[in-house]
C-alpha positions as CSV (number, residue, x, y, z in Angstrom):
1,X,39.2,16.3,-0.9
2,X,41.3,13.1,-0.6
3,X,40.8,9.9,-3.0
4,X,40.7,7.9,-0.1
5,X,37.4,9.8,1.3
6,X,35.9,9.5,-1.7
7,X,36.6,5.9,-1.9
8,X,35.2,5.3,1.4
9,X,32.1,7.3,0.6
10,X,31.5,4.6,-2.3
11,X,32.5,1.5,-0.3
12,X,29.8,2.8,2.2
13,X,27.1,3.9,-0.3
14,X,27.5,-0.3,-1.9
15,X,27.1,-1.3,1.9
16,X,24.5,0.9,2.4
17,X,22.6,-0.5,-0.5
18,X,21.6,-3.8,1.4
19,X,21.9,-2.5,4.9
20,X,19.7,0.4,5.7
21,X,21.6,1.3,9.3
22,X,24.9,2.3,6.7
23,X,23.2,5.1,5.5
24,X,23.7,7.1,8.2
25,X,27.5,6.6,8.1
26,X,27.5,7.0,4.5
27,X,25.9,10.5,4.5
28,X,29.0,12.0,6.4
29,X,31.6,10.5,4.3
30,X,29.6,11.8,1.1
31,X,29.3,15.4,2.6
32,X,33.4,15.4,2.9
33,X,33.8,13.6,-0.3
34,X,32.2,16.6,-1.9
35,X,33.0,19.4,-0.2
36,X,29.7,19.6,2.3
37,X,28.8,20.0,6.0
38,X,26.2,17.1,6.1
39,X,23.5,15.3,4.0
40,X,20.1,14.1,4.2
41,X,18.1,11.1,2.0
42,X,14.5,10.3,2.7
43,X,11.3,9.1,1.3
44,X,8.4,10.7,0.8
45,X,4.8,9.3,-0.5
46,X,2.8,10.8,-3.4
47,X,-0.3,9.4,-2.4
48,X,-0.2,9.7,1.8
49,X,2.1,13.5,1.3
50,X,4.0,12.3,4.3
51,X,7.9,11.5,4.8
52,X,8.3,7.4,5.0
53,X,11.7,7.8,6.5
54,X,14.7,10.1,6.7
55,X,18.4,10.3,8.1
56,X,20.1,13.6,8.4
57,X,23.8,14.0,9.5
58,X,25.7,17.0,10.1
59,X,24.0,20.6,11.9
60,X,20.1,19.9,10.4
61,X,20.2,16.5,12.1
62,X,18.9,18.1,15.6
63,X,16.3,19.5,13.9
64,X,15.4,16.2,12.2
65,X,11.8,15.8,13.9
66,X,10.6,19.6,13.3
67,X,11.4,19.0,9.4
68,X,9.3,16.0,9.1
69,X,6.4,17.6,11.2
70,X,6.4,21.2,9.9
71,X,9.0,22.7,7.5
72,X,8.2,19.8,4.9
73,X,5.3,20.9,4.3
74,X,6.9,24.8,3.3
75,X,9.9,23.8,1.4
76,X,10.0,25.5,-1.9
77,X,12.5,23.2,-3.0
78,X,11.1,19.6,-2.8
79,X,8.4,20.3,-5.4
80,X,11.4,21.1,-8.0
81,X,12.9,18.3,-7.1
82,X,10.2,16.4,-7.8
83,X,9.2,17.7,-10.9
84,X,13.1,17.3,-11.8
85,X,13.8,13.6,-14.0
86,X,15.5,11.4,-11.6
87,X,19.6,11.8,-11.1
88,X,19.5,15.4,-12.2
89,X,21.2,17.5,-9.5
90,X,19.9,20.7,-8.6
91,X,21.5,23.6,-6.7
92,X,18.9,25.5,-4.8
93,X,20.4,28.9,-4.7
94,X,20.7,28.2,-8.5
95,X,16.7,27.1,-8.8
96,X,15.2,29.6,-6.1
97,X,15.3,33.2,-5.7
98,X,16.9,35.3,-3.1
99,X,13.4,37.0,-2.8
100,X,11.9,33.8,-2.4
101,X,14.0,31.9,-0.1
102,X,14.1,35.5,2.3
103,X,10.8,35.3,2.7
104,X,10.3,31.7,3.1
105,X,9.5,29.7,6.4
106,X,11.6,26.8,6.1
107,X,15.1,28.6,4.5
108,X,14.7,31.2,7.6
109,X,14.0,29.0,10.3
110,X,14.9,25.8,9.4
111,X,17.9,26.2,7.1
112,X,20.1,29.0,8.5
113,X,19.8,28.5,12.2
114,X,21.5,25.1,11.3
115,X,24.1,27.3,9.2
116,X,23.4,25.8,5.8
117,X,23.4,28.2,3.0
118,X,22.6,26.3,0.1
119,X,21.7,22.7,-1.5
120,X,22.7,20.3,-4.1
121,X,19.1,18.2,-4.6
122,X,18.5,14.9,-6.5
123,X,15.9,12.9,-6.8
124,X,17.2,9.8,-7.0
125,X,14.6,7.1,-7.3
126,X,10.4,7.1,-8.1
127,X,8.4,3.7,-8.3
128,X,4.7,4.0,-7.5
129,X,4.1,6.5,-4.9
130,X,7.6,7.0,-3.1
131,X,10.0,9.2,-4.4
132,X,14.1,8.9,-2.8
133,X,15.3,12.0,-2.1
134,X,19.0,13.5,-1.6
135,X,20.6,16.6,-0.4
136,X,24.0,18.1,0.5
137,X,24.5,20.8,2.3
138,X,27.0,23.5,2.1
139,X,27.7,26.5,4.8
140,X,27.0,29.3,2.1
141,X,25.2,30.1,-0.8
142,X,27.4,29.9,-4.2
143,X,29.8,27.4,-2.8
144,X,27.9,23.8,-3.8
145,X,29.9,22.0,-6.8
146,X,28.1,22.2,-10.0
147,X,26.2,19.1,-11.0
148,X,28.8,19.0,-13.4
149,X,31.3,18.0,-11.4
150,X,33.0,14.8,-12.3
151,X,33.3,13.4,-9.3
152,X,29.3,14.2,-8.2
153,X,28.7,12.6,-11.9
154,X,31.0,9.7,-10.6
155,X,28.9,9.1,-7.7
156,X,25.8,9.3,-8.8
157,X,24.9,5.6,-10.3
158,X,26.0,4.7,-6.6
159,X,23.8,6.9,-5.1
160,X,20.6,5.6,-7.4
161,X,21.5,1.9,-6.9
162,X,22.0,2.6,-3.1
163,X,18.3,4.3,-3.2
164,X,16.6,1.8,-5.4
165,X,17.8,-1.5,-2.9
166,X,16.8,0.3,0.0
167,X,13.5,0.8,-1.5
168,X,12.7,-2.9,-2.3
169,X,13.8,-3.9,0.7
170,X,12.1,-1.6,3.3
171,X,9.4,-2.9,0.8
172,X,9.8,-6.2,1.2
173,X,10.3,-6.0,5.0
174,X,7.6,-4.3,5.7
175,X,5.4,-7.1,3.7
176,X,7.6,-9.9,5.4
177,X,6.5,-8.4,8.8
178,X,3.3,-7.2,8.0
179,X,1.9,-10.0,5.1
180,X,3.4,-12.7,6.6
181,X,1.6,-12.0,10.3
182,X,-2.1,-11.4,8.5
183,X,-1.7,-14.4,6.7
184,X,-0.5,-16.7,9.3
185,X,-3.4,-15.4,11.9
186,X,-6.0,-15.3,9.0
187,X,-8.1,-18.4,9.9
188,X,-9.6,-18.6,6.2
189,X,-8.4,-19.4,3.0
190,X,-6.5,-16.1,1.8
191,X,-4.6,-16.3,-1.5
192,X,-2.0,-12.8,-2.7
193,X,-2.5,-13.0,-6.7
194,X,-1.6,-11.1,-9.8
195,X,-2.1,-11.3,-13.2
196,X,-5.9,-12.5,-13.2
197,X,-4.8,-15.2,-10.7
198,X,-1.8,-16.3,-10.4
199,X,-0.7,-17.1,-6.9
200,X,2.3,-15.3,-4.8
201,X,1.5,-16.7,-1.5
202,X,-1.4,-17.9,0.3
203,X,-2.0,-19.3,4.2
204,X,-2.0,-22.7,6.0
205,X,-5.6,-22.6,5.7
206,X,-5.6,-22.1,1.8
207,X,-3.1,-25.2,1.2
208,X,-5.3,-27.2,3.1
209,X,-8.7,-26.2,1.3
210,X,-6.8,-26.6,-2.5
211,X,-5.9,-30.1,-1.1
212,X,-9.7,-31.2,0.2
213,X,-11.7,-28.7,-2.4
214,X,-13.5,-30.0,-5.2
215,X,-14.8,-26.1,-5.9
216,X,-11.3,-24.4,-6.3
217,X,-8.1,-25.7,-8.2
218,X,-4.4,-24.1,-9.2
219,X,-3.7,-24.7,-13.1
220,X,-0.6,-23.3,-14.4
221,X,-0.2,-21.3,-11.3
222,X,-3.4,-19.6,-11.1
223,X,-6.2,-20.1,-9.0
224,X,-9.5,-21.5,-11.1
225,X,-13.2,-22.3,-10.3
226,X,-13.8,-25.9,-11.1
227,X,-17.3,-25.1,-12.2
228,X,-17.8,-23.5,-16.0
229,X,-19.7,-20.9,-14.9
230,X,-18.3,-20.0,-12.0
231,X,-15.1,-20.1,-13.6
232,X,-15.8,-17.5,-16.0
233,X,-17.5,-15.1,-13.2
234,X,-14.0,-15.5,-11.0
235,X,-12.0,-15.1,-14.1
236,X,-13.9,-11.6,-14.5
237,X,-13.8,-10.3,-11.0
238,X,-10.1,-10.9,-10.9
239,X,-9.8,-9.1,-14.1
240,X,-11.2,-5.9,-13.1
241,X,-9.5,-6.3,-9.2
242,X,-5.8,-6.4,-10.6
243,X,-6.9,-3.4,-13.6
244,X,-4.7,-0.3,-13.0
245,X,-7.8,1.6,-12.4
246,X,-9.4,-0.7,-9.5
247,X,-9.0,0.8,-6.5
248,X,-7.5,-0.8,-2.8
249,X,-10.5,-2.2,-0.8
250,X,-12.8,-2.1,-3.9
251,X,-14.5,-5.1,-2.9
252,X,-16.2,-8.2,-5.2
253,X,-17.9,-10.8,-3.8
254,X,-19.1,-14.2,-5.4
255,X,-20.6,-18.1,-4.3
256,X,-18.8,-21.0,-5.8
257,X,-20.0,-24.3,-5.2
258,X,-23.4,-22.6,-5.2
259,X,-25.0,-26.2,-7.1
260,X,-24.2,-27.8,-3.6
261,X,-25.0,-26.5,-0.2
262,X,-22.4,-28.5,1.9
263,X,-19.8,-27.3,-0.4
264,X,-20.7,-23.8,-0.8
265,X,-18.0,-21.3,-0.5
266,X,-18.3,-17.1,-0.2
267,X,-15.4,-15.9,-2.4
268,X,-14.3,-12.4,-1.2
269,X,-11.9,-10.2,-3.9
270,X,-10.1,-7.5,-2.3
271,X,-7.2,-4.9,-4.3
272,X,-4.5,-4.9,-2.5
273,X,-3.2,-1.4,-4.1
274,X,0.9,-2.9,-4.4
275,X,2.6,-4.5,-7.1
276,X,5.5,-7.1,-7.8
277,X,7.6,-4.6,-10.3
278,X,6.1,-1.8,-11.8
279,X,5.2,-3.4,-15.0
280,X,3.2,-6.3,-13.8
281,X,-0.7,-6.0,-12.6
282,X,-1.6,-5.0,-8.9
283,X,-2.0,-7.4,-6.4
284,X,-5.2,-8.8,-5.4
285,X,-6.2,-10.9,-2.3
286,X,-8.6,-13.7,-2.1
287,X,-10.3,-14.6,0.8
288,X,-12.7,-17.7,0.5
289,X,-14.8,-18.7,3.4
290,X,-16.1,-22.5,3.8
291,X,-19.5,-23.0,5.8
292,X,-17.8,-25.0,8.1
293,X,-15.7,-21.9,9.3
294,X,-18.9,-19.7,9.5
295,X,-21.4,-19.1,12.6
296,X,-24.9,-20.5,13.0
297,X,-27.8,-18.5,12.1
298,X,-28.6,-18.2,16.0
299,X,-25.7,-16.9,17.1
300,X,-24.8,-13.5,18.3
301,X,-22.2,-13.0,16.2
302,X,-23.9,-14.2,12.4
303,X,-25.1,-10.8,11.7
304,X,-22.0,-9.6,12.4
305,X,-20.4,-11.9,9.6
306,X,-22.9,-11.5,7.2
307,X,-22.1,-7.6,7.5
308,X,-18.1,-9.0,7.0
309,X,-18.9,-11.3,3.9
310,X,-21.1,-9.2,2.1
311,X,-20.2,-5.4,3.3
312,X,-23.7,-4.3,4.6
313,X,-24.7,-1.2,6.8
314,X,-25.7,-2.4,10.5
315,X,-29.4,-1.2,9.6
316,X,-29.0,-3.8,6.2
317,X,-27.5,-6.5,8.7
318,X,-30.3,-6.6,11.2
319,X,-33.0,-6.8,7.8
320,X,-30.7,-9.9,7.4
321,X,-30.6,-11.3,10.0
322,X,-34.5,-10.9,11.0
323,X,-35.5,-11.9,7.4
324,X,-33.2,-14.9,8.1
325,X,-35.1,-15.8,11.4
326,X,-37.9,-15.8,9.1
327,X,-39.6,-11.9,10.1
328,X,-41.9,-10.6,7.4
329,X,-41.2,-7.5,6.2
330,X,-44.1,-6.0,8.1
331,X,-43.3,-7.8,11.1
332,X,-40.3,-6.5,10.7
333,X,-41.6,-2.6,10.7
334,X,-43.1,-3.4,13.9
335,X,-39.7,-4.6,15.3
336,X,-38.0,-2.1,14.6
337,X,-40.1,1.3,14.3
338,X,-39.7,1.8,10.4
339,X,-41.8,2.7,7.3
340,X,-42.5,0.2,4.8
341,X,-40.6,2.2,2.6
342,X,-37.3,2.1,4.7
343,X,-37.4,-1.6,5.3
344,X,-37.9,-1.7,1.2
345,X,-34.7,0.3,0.1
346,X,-32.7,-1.4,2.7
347,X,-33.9,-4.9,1.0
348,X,-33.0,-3.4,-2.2
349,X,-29.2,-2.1,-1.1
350,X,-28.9,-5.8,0.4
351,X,-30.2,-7.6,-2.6
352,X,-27.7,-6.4,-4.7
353,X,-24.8,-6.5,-2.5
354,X,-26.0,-10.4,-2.0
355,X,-25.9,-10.4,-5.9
356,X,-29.5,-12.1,-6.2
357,X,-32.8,-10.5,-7.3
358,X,-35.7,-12.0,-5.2
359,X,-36.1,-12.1,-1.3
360,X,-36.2,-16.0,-1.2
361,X,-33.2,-16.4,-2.7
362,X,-32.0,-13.8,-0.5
363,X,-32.9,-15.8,2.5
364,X,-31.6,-19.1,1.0
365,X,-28.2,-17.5,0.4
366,X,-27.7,-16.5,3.7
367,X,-28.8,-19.1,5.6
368,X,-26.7,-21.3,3.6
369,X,-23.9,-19.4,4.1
370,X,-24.4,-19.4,7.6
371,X,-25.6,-23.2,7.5
């Protein structure tokens, strides 16, 4: 190996850390930098158990697809990887058996009809779910470099940066692409928060309410309920939406405004299951609905958005809706061929998800929702 390949596999690894399409240029000037026949670096996701993205170069790249879809899921190696502290480099004929990898799926089919004998691992990068991963591959088993290698031990802080600003930005990409389009096309108030409130981004429609609002405010960065009370009941539901335990689409729902009925607002608190760095809380949207941008009681659609606001069943939407038209219980087992006892423990189930305890306020609630 030349000093002038291994320079270029470290100018390409510093390009590759900002531009994601280097990395499949980098791979092959890595593989001759060290001695190898190709390379491979992908992603894969703790909590899904799927690959998030890979580029192979060299013979395994042809069989790129079938890895992803099937031999994944049987390579003995990737657990010990991912066990392994990140940056320590592992040599697979070292770690594994010949026993095992003989009788193994993915070293028999997958490996050595691409004429790779053996692997030098690393995990290079874990934050949250996704783990970077990163292989060489060498014709035949034995001839890998040790991890000791000075020059592998040279490359290495290259290799992590490389995989920890490709990370952040497929991260932030995706929630450029993604975040940016839901909150654009959101037609209500919709706030991203962290740290019991404080306020990453939010919509058109959210700048607009903070500036006409008398129910909502921003202090210090962080989005407040005017009112005492409700204050304190939106401090605590943001508190146990952003708590490492809360779970994505764990759902809190509250009234603000509720003194007033031409003010009244439905408040909707949804974990978003991301965070900013990995030591600050989770992210948590917030979604506030005004009356003016909800349906009437008589149309179509208002059970529909009752079901929406306050996460009923369909059978607890039409109770709604025909308690809202201003059905009787029992009329109501009529209309719809069910026991007393049915219609009850629906009316129960809603009455809590509403947050109130009597079916007058019940009825109140909605139709000023709806109003």
């Amino acid at each position: 190996m030349s000093f002038s390949s291994f320079q270029s596999a470290l100018d390409a690894l510093q390009t590759a850390a900002t531009n994601l399409d280097v990395w499949s240029d980098a791979l092959p000037l890595l593989a001759e930098a060290l001695g190898g026949i190709g390379g491979c670096c992908f992603a894969c996701n703790d909590l899904t158990g799927g690959v998030e993205w890979i580029t192979v170069q060299g013979p395994a790249a042809t069989a790129k697809a079938e890895w992803v879809e099937h031999y994944a899921s049987s390579d003995p190696f990737l657990p010990v990887l991912m066990a392994s502290a990140p940056a320590t480099c592992l040599t697979l004929s070292e770690r594994l058996s010949t026993r095992v990898l003989q009788q193994n799926e993915w070293y028999q089919d997958y490996l050595r009809p691409s004429g790779i004998g053996d692997v030098i691992g690393i995990q290079l990068h874990h934050t949250g779910p996704v783990r970077v991963m990163f292989g060489l591959h060498y014709a035949q088993a034995g001839t890998a470099p040790s991890p000791r290698e000075t020059l592998l031990r040279r490359i290495l802080p290259d290799l992590q940066n490389a995989a920890r600003l490709g990370t952040l930005l497929r991260r932030s990409n995706l929630a450029a692409s993604v975040g940016n389009w839901m909150l654009d096309h959101l037609q209500d108030a919709f706030f991203v928060t962290y740290d019991r409130g404080r306020v990453v981004a939010m919509n058109a429609a959210a700048e607009a309410m903070l500036e006409r609002s008398n129910t909502v405010a921003l202090r210090d960065g962080r989005l407040v309920a005017t009112d005492p009370f409700e204050y304190r009941r939106l401090s605590t539901l943001l508190a146990e939406a952003s708590a490492p335990t809360s779970s994505p689409g764990r759902v809190g729902r509250m009234l603000i405004g509720a003194a007033d009925p031409q003010t009244r607002q439905v408040v909707t608190i949804i974990p978003l299951g991301g965070r900013l760095a990995a030591d600050e809380s989770e992210l948590v949207g917030i979604r506030i609905v005004s009356p003016a941008a909800t349906a009437r009681v008589d149309n179509p659609g208002a059970g529909s958005d009752l079901a929406r606001l306050f996460g009923l069943s369909p059978a607890e939407q039409r109770l709604a809706h025909g308690l809202m038209r201003g059905r009787t219980l029992r009329q109501l087992t009529v209309e719809f061929g069910l026991q007393m006892p049915t219609l009850r423990a629906q009316l129960r189930s809603v009455l809590a998800k509403c947050g109130v305890q009597r079916q007058v306020d019940l009825v109140q609630l909605l139709l000023r929702t709806l109003s």
